[in-house]
C-alpha positions in Angstrom: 3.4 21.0 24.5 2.8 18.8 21.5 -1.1 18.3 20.7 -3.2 15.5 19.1 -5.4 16.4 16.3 -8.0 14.7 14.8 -9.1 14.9 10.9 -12.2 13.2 9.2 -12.2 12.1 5.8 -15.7 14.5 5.1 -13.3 16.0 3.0 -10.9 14.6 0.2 -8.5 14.9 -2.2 -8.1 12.8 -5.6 -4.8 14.4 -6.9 -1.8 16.1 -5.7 -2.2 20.2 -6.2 0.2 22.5 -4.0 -3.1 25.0 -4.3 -5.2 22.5 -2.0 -6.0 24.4 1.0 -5.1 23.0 4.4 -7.8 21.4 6.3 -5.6 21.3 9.4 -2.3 23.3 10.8 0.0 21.9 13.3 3.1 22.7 14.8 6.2 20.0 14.5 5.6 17.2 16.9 2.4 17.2 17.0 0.3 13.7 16.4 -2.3 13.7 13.8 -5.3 11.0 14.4 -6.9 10.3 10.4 -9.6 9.2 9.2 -9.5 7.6 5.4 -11.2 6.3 3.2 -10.2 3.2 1.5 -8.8 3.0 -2.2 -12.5 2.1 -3.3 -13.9 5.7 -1.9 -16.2 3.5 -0.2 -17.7 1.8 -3.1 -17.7 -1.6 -2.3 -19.3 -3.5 0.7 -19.0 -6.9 2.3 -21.3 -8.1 -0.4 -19.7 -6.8 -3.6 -18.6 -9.1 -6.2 -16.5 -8.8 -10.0 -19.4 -7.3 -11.1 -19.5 -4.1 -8.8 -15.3 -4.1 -9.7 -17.0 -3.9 -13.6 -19.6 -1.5 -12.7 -17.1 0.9 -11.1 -14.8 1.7 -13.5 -11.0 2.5 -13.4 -9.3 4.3 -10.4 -8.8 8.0 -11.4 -7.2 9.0 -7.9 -6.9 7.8 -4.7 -9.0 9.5 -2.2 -6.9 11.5 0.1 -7.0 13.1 3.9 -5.5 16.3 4.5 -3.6 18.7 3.8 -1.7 19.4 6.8 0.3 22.2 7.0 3.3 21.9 9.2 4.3 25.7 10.7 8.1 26.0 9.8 8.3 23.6 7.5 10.0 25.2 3.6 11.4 23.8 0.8 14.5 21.9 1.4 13.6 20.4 4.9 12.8 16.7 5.4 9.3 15.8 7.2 9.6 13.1 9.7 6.4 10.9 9.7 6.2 8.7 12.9 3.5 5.9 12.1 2.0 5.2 16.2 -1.3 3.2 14.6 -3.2 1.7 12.0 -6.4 0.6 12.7 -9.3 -1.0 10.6 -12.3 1.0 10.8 -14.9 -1.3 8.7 -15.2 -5.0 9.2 -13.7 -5.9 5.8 -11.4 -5.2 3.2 -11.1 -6.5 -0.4 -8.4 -6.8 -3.7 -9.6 -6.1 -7.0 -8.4 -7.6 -10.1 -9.0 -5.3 -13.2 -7.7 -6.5 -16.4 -4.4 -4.8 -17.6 -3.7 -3.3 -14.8 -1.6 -5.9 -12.7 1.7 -7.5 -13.2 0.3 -9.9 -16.1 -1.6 -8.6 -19.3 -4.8 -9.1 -19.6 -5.0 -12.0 -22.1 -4.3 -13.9 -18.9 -6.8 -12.3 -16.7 -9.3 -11.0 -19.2 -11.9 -10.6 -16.5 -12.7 -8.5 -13.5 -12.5 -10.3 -9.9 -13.3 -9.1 -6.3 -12.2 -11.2 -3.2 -13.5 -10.0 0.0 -11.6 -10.4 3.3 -13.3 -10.9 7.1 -11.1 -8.3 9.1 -13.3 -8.7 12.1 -10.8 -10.8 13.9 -8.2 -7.7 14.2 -5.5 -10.2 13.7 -6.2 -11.9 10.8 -7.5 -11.2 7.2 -9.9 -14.3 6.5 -10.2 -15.1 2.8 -14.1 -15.0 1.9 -15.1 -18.9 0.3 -12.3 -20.3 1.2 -11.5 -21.1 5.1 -8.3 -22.4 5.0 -6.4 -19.4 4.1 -6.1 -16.3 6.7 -3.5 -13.6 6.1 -1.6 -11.8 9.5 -2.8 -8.1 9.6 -0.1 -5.9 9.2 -1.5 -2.3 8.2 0.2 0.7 6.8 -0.8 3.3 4.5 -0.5 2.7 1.0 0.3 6.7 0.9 2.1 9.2 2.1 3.0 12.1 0.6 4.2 16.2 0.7 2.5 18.4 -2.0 4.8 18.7 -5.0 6.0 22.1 -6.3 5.1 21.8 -9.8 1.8 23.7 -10.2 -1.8 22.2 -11.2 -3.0 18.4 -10.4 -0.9 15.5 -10.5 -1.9 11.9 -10.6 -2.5 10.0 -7.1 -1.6 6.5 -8.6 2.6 6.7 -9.3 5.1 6.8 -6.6 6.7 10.1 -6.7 10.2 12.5 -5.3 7.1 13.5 -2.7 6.0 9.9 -1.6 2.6 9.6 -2.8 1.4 5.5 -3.5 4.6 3.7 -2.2 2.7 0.8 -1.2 5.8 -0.3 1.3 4.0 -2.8 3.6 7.1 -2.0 6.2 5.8 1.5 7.0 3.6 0.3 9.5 3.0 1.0 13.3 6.9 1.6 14.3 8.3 2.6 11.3 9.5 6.2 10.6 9.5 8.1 7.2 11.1 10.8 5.8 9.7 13.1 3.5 11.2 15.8 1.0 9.6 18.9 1.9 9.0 21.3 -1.5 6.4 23.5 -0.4 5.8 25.8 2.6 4.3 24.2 5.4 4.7 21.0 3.6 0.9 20.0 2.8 0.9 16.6 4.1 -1.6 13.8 2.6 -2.4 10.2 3.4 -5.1 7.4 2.4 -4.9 4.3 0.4 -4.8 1.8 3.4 -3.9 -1.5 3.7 -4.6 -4.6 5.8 -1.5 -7.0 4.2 -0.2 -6.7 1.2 3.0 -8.8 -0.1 6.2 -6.7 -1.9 4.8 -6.1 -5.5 1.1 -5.6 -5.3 1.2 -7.6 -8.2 -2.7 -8.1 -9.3 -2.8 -3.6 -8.2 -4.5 -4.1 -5.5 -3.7 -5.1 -1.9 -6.0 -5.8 0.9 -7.8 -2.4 0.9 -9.4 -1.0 3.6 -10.8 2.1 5.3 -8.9 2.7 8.4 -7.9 5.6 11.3 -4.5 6.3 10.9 -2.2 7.7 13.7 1.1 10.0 12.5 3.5 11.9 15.1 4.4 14.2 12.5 7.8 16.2 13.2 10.5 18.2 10.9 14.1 18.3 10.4 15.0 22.0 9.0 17.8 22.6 6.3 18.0 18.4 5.4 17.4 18.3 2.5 17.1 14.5 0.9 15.8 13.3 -2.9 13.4 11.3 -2.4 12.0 9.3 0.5 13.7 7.3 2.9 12.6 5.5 6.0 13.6 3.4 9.2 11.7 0.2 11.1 11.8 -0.6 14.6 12.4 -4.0 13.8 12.8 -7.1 11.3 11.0 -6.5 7.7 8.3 -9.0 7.4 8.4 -10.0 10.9 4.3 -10.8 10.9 5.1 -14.0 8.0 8.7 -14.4 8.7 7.7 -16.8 11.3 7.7 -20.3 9.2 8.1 -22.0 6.0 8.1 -21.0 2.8 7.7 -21.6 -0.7 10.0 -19.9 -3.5 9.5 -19.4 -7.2 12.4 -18.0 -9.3 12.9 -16.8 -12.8 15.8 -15.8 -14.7 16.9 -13.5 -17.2 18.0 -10.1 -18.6 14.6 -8.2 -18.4 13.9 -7.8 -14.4 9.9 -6.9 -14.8 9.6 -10.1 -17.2 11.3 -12.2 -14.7 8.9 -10.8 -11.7 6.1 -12.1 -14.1 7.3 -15.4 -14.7 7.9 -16.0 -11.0 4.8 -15.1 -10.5 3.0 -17.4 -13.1 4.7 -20.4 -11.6 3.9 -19.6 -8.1 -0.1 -19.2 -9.9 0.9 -22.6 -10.9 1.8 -23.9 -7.6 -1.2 -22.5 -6.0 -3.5 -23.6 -8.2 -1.7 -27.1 -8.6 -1.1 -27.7 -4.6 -3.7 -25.6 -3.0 -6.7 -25.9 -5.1 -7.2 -22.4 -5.9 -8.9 -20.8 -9.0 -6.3 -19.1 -11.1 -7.9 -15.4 -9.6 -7.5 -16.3 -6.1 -4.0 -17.5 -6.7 -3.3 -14.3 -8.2 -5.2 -12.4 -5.3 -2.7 -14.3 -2.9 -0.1 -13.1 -4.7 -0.8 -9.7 -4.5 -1.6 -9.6 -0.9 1.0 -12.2 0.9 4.2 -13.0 -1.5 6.8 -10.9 -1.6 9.0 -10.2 -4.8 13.1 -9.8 -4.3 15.8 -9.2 -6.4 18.3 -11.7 -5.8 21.2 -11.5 -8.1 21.4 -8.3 -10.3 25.5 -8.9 -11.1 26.0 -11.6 -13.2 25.0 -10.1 -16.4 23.3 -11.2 -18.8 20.8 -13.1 -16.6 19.2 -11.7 -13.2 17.0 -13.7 -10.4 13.5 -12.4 -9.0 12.2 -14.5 -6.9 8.6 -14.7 -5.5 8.1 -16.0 -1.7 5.0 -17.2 -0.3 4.9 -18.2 3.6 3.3 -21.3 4.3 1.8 -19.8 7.7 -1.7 -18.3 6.0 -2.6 -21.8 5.2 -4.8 -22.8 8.6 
């Protein structure tokens, strides 16, 4: 009979290392009830401000929960990661701008920001100072990963063949992901939690959050895929794909230059029609509008668009 499991975050991890030992073993099928911390380890409170971002310093890894080691699992099989719930388990969360790190260089956003969220409500993320603006909840974890098979520690902070910090807002409660298996028993890992965030994470951080996360966590033997894929039980974006919206676009040959400019006129827009500083319009961007790739086949010139949905203005 498959059994539930439950494991604390007393214990992390801040890189990936195929030597980590396993905190927990399962058998496939079983569900897995975590606890994790959020990107901040903790750090910040309700009452933090820029200055505690400052005072911090740079990310150096992501704390993680686990490893779980999955009996049967071995190199060329694909984990099957079941997400049954995310849940918030502090009553805020908050994005961090950090200059040069985000989307835009740091001549444009020379300083360090913090905007807290209210997550109290359960439903809705409730921008600190400014009333009018609540974001739908829609949490996932920002990671999810298999231990690699190269030897020593690898970074937390790129996407990798294993998973690792995706940040896909659609792997949330329903959704189903598939991991390349590369090591025995598979060494599973998960953290970085997120209340909303829109496609792009474009100011590097999302709504981030400490949270209990629930995985079903089974195995398919002998299929072997390259790199993550995964399946919802439903519409993308169905939480803000309920209303209007507003869309930036920009055009050219270089797709990451054309995310930016999108991105600077929807800053524009926000600031111009919504009255927000220049941070918080950034901040909004990061956590609600989603970047697409529109048109990648009429060369010279592609469209990236930026897509903001009218409904987290109260």
């Amino acid at each position: 009979m498959p059994t539930t499991h439950e494991l604390n975050d007393d214990v992390v991890n801040y890189a990936w290392d195929n030597t980590h030992p396993p905190r927990l073993t399962i058998e496939p099928g079983d569900t897995v009830v975590f606890t994790t911390r959020d990107a901040g380890d903790y750090y910040y409170s309700a009452d933090s401000t820029g200055a505690d971002v400052k005072a911090k310093g740079p990310l150096t890894g992501h704390p993680l929960t686990g490893p779980v080691f999955v009996n049967g699992a071995e190199p060329g099989d694909t984990l099957v990661i079941h997400v049954m719930e995310v849940i918030p388990t502090l009553g805020f969360g908050w994005t961090a701008i950090r200059p040069n790190r985000g989307l835009l260089p740091m001549e444009e956003f020379p300083s360090e920001f913090l905007q807290i969220w209210d997550l109290t409500d359960g439903n809705l993320a409730r921008m600190k100072h400014r009333d009018d603006i609540a974001i739908p909840i829609a949490p996932f974890p920002g990671i999810m990963g298999t231990a690699l098979p190269e030897p020593g520690e690898h970074s937390t902070i790129p996407p990798r063949d294993n998973g690792g910090n995706m940040d896909i807002r659609h792997l949330c409660k329903g959704s189903t992901l598939y991991l390349p298996v590369s090591v025995e028993g598979a060494l599973f890992s998960v953290g970085d939690a997120h209340a909303a965030q829109g496609d792009g994470e474009v100011c590097i951080t999302a709504i981030e959050m400490a949270a209990q996360v629930t995985l079903r966590i089974d195995l398919e033997p002998g299929n072997r895929i390259p790199e993550p894929h995964f399946r919802t039980d439903g519409p993308l974006c169905a939480n803000t794909n309920t209303g209007p919206c507003f869309v930036t676009t920009a055009n050219g040959p270089d797709l990451f230059e054309n995310a930016q400019r999108a991105v600077r006129y929807m800053i524009d827009h926000l600031e111009r029609e919504r009255g927000l500083t220049r941070e918080q319009a950034y901040v909004l961007c990061s956590v609600c509008v989603d970047l697409k790739i529109n048109e990648i086949v009429d060369r010279p010139n592609y469209i990236v668009s930026a897509t903001l949905p009218e409904i987290v203005f109260l």
